[in-house]
C-alpha positions as a printed NumPy array, in Angstrom:
array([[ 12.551,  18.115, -36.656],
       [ 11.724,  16.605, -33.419],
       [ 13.483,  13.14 , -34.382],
       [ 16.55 ,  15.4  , -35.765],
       [ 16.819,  17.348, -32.188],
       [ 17.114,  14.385, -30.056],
       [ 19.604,  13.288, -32.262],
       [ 21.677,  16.32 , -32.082],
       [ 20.995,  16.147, -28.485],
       [ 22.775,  12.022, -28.054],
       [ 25.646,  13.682, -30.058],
       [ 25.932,  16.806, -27.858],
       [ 25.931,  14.283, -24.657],
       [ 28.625,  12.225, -26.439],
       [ 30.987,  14.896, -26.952],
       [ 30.494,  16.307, -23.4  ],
       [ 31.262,  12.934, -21.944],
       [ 34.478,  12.787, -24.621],
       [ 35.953,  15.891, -23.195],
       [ 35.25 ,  15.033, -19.709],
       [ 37.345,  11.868, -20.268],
       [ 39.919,  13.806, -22.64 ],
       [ 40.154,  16.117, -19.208],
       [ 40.199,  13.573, -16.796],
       [ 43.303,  11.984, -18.922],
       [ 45.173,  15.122, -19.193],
       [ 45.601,  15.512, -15.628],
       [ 46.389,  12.205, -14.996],
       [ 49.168,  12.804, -17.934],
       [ 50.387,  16.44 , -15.58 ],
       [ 50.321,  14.404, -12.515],
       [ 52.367,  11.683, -13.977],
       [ 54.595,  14.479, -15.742],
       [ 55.805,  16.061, -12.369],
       [ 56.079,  13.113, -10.661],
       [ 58.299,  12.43 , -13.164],
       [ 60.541,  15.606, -13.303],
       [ 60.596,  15.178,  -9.265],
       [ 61.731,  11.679,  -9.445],
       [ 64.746,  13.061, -12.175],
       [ 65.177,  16.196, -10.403],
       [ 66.355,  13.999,  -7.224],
       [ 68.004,  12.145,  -9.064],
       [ 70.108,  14.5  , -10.718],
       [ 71.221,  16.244,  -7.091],
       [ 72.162,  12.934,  -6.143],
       [ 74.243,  12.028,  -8.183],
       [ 75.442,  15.327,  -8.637],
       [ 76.734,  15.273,  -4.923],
       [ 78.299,  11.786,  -5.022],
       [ 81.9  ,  11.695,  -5.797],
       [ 82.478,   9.415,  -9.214],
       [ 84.613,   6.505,  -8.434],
       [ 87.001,   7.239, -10.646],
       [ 88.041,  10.317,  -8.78 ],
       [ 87.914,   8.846,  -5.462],
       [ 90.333,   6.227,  -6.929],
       [ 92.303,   8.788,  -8.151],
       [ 92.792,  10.114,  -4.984],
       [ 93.122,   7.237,  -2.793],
       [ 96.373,   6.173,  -5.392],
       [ 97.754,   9.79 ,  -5.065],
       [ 97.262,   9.783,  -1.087],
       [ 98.928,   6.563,  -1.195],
       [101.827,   7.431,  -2.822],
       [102.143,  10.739,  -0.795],
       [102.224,   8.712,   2.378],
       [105.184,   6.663,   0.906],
       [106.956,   9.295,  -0.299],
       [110.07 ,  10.551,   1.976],
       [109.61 ,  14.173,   3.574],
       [112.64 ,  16.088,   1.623],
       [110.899,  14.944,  -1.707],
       [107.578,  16.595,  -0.692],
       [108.939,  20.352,  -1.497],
       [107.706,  22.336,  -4.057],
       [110.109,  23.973,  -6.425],
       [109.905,  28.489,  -6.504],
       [108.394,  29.313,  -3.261],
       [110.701,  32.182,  -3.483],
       [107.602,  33.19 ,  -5.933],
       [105.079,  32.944,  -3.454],
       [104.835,  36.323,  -2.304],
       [106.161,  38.26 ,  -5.162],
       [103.631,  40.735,  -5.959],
       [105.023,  41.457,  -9.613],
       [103.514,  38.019, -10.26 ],
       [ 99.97 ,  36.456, -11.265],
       [ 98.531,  35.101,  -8.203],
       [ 95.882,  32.476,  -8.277],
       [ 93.619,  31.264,  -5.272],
       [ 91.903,  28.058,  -5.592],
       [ 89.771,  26.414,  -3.223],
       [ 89.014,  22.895,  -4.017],
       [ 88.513,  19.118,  -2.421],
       [ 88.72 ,  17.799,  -6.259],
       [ 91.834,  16.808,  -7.277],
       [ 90.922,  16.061, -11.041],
       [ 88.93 ,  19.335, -11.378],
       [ 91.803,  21.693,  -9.591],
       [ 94.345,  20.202, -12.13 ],
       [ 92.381,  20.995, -14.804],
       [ 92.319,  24.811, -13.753],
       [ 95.967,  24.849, -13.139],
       [ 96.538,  23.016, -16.727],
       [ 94.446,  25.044, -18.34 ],
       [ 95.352,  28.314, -16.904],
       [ 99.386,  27.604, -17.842],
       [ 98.704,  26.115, -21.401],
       [ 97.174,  29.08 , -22.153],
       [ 99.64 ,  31.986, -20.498],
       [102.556,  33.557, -22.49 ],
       [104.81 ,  33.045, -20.08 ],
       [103.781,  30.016, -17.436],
       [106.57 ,  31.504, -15.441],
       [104.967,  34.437, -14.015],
       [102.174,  32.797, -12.722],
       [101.629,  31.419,  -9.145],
       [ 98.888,  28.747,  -8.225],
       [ 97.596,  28.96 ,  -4.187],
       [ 96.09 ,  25.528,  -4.18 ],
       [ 94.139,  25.524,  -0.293],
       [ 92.367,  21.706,   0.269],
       [ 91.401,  20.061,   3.607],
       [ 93.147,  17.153,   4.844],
       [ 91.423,  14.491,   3.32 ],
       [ 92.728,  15.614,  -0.077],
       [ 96.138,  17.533,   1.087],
       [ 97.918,  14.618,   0.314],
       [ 96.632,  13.737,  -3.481],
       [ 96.62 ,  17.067,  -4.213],
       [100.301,  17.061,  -3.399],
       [101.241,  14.492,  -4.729],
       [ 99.644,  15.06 ,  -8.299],
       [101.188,  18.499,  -8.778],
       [104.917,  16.919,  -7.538],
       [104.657,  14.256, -10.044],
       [102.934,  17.169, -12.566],
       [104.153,  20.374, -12.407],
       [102.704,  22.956, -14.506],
       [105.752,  24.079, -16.621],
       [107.681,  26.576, -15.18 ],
       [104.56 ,  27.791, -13.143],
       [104.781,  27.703,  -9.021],
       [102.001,  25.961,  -7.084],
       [101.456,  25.961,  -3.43 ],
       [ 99.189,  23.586,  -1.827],
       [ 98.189,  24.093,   2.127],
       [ 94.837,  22.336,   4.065],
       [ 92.609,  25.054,   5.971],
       [ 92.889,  22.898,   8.723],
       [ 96.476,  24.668,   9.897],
       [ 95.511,  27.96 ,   9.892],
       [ 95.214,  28.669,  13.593],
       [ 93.374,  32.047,  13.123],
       [ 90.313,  29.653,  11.519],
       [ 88.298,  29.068,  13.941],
       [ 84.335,  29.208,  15.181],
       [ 85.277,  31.831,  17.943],
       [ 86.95 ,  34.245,  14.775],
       [ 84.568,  33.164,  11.765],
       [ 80.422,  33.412,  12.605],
       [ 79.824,  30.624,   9.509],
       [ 82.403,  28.277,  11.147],
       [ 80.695,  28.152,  14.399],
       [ 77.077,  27.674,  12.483],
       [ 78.121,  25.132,  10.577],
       [ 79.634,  23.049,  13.885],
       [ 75.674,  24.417,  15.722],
       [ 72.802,  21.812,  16.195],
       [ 70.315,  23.933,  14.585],
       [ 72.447,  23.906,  11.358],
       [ 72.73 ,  20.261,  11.098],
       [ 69.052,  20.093,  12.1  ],
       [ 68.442,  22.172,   9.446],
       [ 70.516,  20.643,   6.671],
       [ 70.459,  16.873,   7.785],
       [ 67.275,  16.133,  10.278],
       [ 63.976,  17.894,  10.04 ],
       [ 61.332,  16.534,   7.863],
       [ 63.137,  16.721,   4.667],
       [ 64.164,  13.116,   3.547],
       [ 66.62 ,  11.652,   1.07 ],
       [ 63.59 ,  11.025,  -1.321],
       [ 62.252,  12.268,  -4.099],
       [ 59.122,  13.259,  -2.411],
       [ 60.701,  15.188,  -0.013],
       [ 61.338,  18.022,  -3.219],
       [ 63.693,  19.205,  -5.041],
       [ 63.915,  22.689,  -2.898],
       [ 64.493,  20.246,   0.475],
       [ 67.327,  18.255,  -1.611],
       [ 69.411,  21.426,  -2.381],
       [ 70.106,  22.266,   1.63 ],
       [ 71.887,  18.918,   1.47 ],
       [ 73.905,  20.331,  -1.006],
       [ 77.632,  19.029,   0.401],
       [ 79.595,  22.543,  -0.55 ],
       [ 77.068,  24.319,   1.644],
       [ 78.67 ,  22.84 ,   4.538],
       [ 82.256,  22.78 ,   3.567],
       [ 84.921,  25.227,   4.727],
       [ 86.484,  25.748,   1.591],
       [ 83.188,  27.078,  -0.213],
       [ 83.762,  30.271,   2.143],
       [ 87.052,  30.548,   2.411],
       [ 86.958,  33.09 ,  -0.432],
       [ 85.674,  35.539,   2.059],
       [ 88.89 ,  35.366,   4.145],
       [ 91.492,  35.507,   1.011],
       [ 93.239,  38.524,   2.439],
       [ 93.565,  36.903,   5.909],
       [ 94.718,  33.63 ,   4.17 ],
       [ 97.546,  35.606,   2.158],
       [ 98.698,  38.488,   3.964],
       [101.371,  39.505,   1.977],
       [ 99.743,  39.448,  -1.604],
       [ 97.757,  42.965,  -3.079],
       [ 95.946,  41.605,  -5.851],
       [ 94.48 ,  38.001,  -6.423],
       [ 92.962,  36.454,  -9.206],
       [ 89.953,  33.816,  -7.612],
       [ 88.652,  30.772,  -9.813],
       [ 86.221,  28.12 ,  -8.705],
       [ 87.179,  24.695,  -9.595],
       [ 84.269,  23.85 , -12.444],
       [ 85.987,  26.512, -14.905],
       [ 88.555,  26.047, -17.984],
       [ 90.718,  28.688, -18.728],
       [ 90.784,  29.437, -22.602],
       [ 92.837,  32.388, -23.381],
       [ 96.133,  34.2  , -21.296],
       [ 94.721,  35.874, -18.082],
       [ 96.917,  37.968, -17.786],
       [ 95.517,  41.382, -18.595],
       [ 93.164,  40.803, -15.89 ],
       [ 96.065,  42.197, -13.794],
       [ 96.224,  45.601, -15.555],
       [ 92.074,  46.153, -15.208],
       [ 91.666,  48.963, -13.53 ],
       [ 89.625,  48.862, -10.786],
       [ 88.82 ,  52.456,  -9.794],
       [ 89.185,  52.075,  -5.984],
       [ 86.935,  49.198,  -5.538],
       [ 87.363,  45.519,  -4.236],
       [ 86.317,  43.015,  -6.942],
       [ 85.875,  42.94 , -10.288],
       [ 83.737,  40.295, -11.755],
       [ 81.457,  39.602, -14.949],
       [ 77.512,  41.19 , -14.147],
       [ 74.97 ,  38.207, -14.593],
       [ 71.844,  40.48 , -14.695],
       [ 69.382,  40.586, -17.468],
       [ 65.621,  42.519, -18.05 ],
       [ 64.488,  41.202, -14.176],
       [ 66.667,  38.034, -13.015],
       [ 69.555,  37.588, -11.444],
       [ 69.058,  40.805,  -9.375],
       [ 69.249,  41.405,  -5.33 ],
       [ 65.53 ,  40.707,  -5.097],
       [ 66.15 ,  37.403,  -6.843],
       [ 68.964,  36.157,  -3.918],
       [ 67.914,  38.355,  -0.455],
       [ 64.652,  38.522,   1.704],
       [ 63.903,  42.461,   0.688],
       [ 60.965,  41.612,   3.691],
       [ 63.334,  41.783,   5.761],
       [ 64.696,  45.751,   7.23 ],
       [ 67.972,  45.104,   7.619],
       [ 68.233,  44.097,   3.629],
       [ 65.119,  46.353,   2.751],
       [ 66.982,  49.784,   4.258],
       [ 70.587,  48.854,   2.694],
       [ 70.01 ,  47.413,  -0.15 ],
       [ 68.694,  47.865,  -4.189],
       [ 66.098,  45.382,  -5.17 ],
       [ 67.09 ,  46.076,  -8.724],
       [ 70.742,  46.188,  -8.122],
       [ 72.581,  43.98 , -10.368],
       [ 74.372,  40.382,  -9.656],
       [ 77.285,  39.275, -10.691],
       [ 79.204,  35.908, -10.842],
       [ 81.594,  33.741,  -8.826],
       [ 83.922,  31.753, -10.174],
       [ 86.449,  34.215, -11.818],
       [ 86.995,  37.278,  -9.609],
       [ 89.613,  40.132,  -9.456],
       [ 90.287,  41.056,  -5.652],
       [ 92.019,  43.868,  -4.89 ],
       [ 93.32 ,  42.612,  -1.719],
       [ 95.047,  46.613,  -0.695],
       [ 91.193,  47.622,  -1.16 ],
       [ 89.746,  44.71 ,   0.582],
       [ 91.474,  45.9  ,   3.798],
       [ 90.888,  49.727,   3.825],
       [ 86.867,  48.741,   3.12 ],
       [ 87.149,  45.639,   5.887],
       [ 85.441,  43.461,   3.655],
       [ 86.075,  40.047,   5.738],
       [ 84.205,  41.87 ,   9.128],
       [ 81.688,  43.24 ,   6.645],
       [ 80.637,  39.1  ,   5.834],
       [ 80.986,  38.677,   9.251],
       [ 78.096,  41.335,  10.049],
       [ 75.869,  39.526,   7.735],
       [ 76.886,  35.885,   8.448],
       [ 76.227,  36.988,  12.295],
       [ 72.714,  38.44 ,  11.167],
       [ 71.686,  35.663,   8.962],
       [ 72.013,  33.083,  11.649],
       [ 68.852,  31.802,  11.74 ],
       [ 68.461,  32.004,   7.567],
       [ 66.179,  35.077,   7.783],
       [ 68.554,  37.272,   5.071],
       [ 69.116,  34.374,   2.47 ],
       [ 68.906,  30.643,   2.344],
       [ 71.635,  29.022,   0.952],
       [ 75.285,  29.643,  -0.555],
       [ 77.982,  31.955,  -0.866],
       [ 76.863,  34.783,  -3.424],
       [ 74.086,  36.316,  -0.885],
       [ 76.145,  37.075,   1.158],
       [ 78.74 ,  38.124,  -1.402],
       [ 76.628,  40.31 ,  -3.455],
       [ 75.726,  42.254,   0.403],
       [ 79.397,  42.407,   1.141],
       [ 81.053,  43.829,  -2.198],
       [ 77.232,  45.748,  -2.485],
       [ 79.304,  48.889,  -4.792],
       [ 82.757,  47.593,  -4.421],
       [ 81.96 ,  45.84 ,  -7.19 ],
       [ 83.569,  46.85 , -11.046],
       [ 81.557,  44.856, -13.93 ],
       [ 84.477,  42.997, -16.242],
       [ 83.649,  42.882, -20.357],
       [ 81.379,  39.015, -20.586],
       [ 84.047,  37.627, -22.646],
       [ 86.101,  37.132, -19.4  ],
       [ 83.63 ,  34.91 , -18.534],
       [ 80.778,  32.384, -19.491],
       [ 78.598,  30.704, -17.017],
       [ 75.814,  27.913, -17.453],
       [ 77.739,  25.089, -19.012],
       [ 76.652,  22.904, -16.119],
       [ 73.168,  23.587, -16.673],
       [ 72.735,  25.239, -20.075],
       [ 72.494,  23.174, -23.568],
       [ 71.703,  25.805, -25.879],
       [ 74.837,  27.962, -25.343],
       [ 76.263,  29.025, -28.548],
       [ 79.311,  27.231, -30.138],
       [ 81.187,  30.129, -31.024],
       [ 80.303,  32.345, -27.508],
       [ 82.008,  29.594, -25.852],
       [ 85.272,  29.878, -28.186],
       [ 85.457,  33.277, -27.833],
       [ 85.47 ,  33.201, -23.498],
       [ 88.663,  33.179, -21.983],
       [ 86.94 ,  31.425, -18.931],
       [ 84.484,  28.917, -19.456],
       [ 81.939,  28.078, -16.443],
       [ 80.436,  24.164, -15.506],
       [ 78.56 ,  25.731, -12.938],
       [ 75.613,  24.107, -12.328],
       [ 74.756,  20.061, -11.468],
       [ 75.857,  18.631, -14.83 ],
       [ 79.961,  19.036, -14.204],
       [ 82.114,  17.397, -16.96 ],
       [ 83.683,  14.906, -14.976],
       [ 80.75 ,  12.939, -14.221],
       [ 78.251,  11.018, -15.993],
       [ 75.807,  13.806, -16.144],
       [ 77.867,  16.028, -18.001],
       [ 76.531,  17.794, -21.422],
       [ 78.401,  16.043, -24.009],
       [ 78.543,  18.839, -26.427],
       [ 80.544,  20.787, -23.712],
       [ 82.807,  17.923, -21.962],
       [ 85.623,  18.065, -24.518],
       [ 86.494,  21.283, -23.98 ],
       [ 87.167,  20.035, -20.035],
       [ 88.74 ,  16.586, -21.093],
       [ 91.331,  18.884, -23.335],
       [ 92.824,  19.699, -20.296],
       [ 92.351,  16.67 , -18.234],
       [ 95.341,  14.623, -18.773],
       [ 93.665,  11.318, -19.432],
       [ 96.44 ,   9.676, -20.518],
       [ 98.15 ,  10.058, -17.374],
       [ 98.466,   6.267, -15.655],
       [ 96.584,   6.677, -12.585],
       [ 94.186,   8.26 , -14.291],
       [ 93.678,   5.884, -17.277],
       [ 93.829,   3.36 , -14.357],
       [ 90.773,   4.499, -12.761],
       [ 88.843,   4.149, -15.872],
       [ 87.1  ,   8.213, -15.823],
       [ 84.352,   8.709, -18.161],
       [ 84.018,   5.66 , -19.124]])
């Protein structure tokens, strides 16, 4: 008995000293395992933020040919149509020339009648010229398309709009580009998305100044550059809005995607206005009722906020923040199959929920026109991406 004890007993220290290496080796394994998903995580946002060199070709040729082109050739066709209001009217903000004329291509192959619909194309003047020049040589059917930089409206400035003048303030670039956080992977991937480049662009807030930006339109029709269109819009015009200022598709499930998920409810100023459990909703394809919009003051309303959040205190990053405090119950939920979200992000989408959307959403770091798109998705954004076109083909995207 004695012999058979201290025999159990080796055995018993053997197995002890087994799982203390097994142990040992799994955390090694974890450690390994987020250094790992850091290291890709940078990655990713890097590459995300870099513009593919097929696209910058793209638009160096098109700004190239703009320059050379004479000025009584650089009219667009219909501006008659610009301010009709018994048309479809389409804002666009966008610095991607590729992307944008996949929106407008999309948007017109699908529409009854191409005629009735009007595209407000609004770039900065690094891309004024390609985006010009690719909808002169390409015009949508019988569609109208207007294309104007930011830069020339005179009303735009950091003395009218609070976001302008923190985005031209020391403490913002200190914030975004100095500091401690470095380009690195060990700096995080929460430090690498405040270097996010749309967070400091112009036109990823310019959708808070639509009215001001067309004062003679009443209803507008907003779509972010990283959608398709899939089926005729045009309904969208006859929704009816019951009084309020934007109608867009609710992105809320059991407890995500709600206020408390975007807004510091710590702090009073959101904590005595605001729902926690209220419910969010989606950029990207909005109905603006621009007649409402003005009654309710909506653009002095994101000024309030944008003034208030100066030092980050309210929210951290982006445009839907602030956009979920401004249009806080001026807000009408649209039916989902107006629009699907999470094809930038998403793999597990279902085949047959994305055939069925009449907008289709890349938001998220993996857009199709770059290498870290989700194949599964990308063809139904090549469909509309005129890849045969020369300059295109020439510049060699996707492959």
């Amino acid at each position: 008995m004695g012999q058979l004890l201290s025999r159990a007993k080796e055995k018993l220290y053997d197995c002890n000293l087994v799982t203390n290496k097994l142990r040992a080796m799994l955390q090694t394994a974890e450690e390994e395992l987020v250094s790992t998903q850091t290291h890709t995580t940078f990655l990713n946002q890097l590459a995300s933020k870099s513009i593919p060199h097929a696209i910058h070709c793209l638009t160096m040729t098109l700004n190239l040919e703009y320059s050379l082109l004479p000025a009584p050739m650089r009219h667009f066709p219909r501006m008659e149509n610009l301010e009709n209001p018994d048309l479809y009217h389409y804002a666009l903000f966008s610095d991607n020339v590729l992307a944008a004329s996949v929106v407008v291509n999309s948007t017109v192959t699908n529409a009854d009648d191409p005629s009735l619909h009007v595209f407000h194309l609004v770039t900065d003047k690094l891309n004024f010229g390609a985006m010009s020049m690719w909808f002169l040589l390409n015009p949508p059917k019988e569609a109208t398309v207007q294309v104007q930089r930011f830069e020339d409206f005179s009303w735009l400035n950091s003395s009218y709009s609070p976001v302008l003048k923190q985005l031209e303030s020391e403490a913002m670039k200190e914030f975004y580009f100095k500091t401690e956080r470095s380009e690195s992977a060990e700096s995080g991937a929460e430090s690498l998305k405040y270097r996010y480049p749309k967070y400091l662009s112009m036109l990823n807030h310019l959708r808070f100044y639509i009215p001001k930006i067309f004062p003679k339109l009443e209803k507008v029709l907003f779509l972010d550059d990283d959608v398709v269109v899939q089926k005729d819009l045009t309904p969208l015009w006859s929704v009816n809005l019951k009084g309020k200022v934007n109608g867009a598709v609710e992105t809320c499930g059991a407890s995500f995607h709600r206020l408390k998920s975007y807004l510091n409810f710590s702090d009073r100023h959101v904590s005595e206005r605001f729902d926690p459990e209220y419910c969010g909703w989606a950029y990207g394809m909005n109905v603006f009722d621009l007649r409402e919009w003005r009654k309710h003051n909506i653009t002095e309303t994101y000024h309030f906020w944008q003034n208030l959040n100066e030092n980050r205190t309210l929210w951290k990053l982006g445009t839907l923040p602030p956009g979920l405090m401004t249009f806080y119950n001026l807000t009408v939920p649209l039916q989902k199959k107006w629009h699907l979200l999470g094809l930038g992000y998403n793999r597990e989408i279902d085949v047959k929920k994305i055939e069925r959307s009449a907008v289709i959403h890349f938001n998220g770091h993996s857009k199709p026109w770059t290498e870290l798109g989700i194949s599964k998705y990308q063809a139904y954004w090549t469909k509309y991406a005129s890849l045969e076109h020369p300059y295109i083909s020439s510049c060699k995207l996707l492959e």
